[in-house]
FIZANU-22377 format. One record per residue: x, y, z of N, C-alpha, C in turn; residue number from 1. Coordinates in Angstrom, 3 decimals. Layout:
N
         nu         nv         nw        cau        cav        caw         cu         cv         cw   num
          X          Y          Z          X          Y          Z          X          Y          Z   NUM
...
//
This chain:
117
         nu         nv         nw        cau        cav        caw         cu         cv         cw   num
      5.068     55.771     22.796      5.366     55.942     24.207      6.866     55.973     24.444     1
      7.561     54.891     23.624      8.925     54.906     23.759      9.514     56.541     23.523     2
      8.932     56.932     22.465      9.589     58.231     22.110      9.297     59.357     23.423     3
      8.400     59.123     24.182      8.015     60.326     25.113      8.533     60.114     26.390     4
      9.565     58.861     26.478     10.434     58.225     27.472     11.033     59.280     27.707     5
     12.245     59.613     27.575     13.369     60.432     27.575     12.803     61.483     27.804     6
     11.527     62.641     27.094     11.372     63.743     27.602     10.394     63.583     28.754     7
      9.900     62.797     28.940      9.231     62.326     30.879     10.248     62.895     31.741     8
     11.384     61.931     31.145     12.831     61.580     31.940     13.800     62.897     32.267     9
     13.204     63.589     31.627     14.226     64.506     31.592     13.411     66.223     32.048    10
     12.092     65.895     32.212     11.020     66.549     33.076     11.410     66.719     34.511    11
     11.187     64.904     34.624     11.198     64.678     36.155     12.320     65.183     36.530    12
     13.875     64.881     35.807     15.111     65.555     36.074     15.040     67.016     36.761    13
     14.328     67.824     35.683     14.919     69.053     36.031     13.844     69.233     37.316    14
     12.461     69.007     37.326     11.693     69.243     38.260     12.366     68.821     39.735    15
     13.184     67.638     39.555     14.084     67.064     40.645     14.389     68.590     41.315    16
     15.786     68.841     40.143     16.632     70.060     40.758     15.780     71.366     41.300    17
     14.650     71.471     40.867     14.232     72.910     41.481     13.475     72.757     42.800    18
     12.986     71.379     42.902     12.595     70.553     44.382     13.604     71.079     45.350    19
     14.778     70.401     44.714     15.976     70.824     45.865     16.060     72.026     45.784    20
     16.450     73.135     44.982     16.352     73.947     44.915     15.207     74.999     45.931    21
     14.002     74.695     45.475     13.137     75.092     46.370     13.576     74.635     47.799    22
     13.489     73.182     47.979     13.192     72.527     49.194     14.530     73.368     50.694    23
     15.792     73.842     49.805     16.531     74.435     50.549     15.866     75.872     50.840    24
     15.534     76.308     49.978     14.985     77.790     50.580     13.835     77.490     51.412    25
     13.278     76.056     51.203     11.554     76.337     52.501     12.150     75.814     53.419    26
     13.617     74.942     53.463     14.077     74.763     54.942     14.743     75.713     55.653    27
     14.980     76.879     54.765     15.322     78.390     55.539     14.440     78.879     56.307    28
     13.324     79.018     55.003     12.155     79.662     55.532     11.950     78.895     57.319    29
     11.816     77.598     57.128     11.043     77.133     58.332     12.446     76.902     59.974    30
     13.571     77.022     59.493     14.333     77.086     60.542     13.973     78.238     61.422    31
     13.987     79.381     60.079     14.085     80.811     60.706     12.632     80.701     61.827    32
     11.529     80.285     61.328     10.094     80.041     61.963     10.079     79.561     63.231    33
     10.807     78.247     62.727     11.029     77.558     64.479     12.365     78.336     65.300    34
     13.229     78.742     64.641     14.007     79.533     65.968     13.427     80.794     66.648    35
     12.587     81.609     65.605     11.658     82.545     66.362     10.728     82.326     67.027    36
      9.941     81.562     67.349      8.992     81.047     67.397      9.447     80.052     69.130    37
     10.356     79.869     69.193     11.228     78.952     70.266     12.791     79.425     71.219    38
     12.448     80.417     70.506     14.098     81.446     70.874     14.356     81.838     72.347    39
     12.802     81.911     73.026     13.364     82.285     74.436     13.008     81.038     74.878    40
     12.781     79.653     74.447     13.266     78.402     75.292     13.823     77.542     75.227    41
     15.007     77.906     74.581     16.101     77.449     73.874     17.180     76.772     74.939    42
     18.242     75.998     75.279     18.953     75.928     75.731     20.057     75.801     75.330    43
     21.631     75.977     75.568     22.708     76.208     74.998     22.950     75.384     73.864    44
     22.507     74.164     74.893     22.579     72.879     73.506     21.784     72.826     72.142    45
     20.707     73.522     72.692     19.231     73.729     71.751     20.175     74.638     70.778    46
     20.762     75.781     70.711     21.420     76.855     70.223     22.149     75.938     69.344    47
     23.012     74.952     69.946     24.218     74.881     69.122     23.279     73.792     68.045    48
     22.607     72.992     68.485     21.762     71.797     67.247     21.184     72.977     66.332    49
     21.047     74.300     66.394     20.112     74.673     65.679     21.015     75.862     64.441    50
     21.945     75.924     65.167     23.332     76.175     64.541     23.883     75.247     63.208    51
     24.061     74.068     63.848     24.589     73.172     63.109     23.711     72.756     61.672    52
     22.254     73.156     62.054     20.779     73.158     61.007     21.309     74.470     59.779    53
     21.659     75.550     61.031     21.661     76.661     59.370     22.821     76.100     58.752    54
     23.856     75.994     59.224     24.950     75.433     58.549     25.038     74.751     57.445    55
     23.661     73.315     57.181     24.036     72.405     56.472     22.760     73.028     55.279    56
     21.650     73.936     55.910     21.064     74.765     54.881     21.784     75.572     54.296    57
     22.504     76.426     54.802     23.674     77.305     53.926     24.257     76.703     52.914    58
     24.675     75.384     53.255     25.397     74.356     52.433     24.726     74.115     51.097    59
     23.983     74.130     51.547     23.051     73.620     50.465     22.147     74.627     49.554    60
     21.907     75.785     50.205     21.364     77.175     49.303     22.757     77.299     48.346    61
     23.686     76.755     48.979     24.874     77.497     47.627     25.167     76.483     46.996    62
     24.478     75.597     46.742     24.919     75.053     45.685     23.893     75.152     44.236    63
     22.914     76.209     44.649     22.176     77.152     43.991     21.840     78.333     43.264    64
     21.358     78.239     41.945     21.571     79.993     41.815     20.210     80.644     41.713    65
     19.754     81.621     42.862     18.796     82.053     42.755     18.150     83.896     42.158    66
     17.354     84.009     41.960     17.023     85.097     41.481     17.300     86.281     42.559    67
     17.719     87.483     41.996     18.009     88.656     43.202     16.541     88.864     44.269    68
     15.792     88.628     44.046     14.351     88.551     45.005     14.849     87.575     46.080    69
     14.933     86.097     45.276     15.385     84.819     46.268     16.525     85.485     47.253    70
     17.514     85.462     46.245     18.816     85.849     47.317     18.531     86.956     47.902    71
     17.644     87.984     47.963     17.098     88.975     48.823     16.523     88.239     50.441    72
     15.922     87.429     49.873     15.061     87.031     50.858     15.821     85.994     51.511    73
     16.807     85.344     50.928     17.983     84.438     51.527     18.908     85.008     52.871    74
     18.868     86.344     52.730     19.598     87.064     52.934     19.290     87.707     54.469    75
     17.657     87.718     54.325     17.046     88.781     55.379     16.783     87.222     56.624    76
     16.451     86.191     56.208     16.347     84.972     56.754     17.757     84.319     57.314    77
     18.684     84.653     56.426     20.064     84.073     57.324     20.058     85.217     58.657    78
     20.091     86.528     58.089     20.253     88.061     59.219     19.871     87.423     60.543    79
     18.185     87.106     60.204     17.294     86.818     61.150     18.012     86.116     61.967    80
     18.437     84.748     60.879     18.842     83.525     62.107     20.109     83.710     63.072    81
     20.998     84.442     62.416     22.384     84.935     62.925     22.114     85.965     64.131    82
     21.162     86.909     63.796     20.729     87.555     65.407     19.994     87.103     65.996    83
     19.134     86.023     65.978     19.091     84.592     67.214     19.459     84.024     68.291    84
     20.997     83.616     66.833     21.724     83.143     67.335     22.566     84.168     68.790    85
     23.062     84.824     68.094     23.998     86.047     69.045     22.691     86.344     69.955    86
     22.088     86.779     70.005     20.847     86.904     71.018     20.553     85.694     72.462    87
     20.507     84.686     71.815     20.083     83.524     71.818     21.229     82.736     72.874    88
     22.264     83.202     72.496     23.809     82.207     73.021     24.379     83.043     74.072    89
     24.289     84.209     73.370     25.276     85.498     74.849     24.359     85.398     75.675    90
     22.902     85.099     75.299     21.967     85.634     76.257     21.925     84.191     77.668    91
     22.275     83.001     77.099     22.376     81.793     77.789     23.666     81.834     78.252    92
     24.774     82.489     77.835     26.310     82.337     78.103     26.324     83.365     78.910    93
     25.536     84.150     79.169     25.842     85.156     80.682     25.303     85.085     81.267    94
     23.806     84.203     81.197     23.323     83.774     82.251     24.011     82.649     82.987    95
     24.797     81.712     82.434     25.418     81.082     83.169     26.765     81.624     83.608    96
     27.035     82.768     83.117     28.268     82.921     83.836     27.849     83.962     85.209    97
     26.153     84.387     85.215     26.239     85.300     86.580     25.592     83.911     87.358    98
     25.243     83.121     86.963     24.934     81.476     87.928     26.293     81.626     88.512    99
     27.405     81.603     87.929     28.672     80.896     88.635     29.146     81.753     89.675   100
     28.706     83.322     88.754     29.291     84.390     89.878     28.083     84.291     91.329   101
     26.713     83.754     90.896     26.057     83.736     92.230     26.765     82.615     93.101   102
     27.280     81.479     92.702     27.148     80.705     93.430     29.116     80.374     94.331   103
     29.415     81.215     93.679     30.892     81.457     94.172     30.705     82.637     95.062   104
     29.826     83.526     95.028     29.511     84.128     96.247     29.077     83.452     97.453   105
     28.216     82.557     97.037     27.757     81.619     98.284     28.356     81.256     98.502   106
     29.687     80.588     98.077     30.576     79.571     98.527     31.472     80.973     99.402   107
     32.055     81.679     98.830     32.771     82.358    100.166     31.246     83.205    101.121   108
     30.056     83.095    100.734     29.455     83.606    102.055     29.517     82.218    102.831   109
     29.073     81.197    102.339     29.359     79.821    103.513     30.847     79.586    104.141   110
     31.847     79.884    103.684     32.795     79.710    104.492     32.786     80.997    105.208   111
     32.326     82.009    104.816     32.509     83.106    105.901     31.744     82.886    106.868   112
     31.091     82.332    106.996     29.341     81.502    107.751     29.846     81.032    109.235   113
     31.068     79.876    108.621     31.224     79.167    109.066     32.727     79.235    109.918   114
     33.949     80.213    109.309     34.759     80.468    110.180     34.750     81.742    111.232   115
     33.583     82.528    111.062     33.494     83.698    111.940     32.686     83.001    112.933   116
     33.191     83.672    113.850     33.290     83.090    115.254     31.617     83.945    116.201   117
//
């Protein structure tokens, strides 16, 4: 048994690394899932937490080397998440900027309201 120590040990090792290995590409997979899946009820803040998610997956796919299939598919899943994002943020960042333009209209229609005689 002693002798079959070390190659257990060194099983579990590598099986470790392809866990992570894997485990970063199925947390691609499943970001990309939940940002599609949630994209039109997102809020700015929602955007930026979900931002900060691909980020630390990116981080972590590269400290990987995967097969041209993988990094194919690495590839079409970041795309995804990055036009989301831009989708996702301009689409909340001009809605609040025609909020401001509505409501700065109101503000000079209420003073016009209110100093015309």
């Amino acid at each position: 048994m002693k002798k079959f120590f070390p190659l257990i040990l060194l099983t579990f090792l590598f099986a470790g690394c392809r866990s992570g290995k894997q485990a970063a590409l199925n947390d691609l997979r499943g970001l990309t899932t939940e940002i599609e899946q949630n994209a039109t009820s997102f809020n700015f803040d929602e955007w930026l937490k979900e931002q900060k998610k691909f980020e630390k997956i990116s981080k972590r796919l590269d400290k990987y080397e995967y097969s041209a299939a993988e990094n194919h598919e690495i590839g079409e899943l970041k795309g995804q998440c990055v036009g989301y994002f831009a989708k996702g943020v301009l689409g909340k960042a001009s809605n609040k900027i025609i909020d401001a333009a509505n409501q700065i209209q109101g503000i000079v229609d209420g003073v016009k309201k209110v100093l015309t005689p």
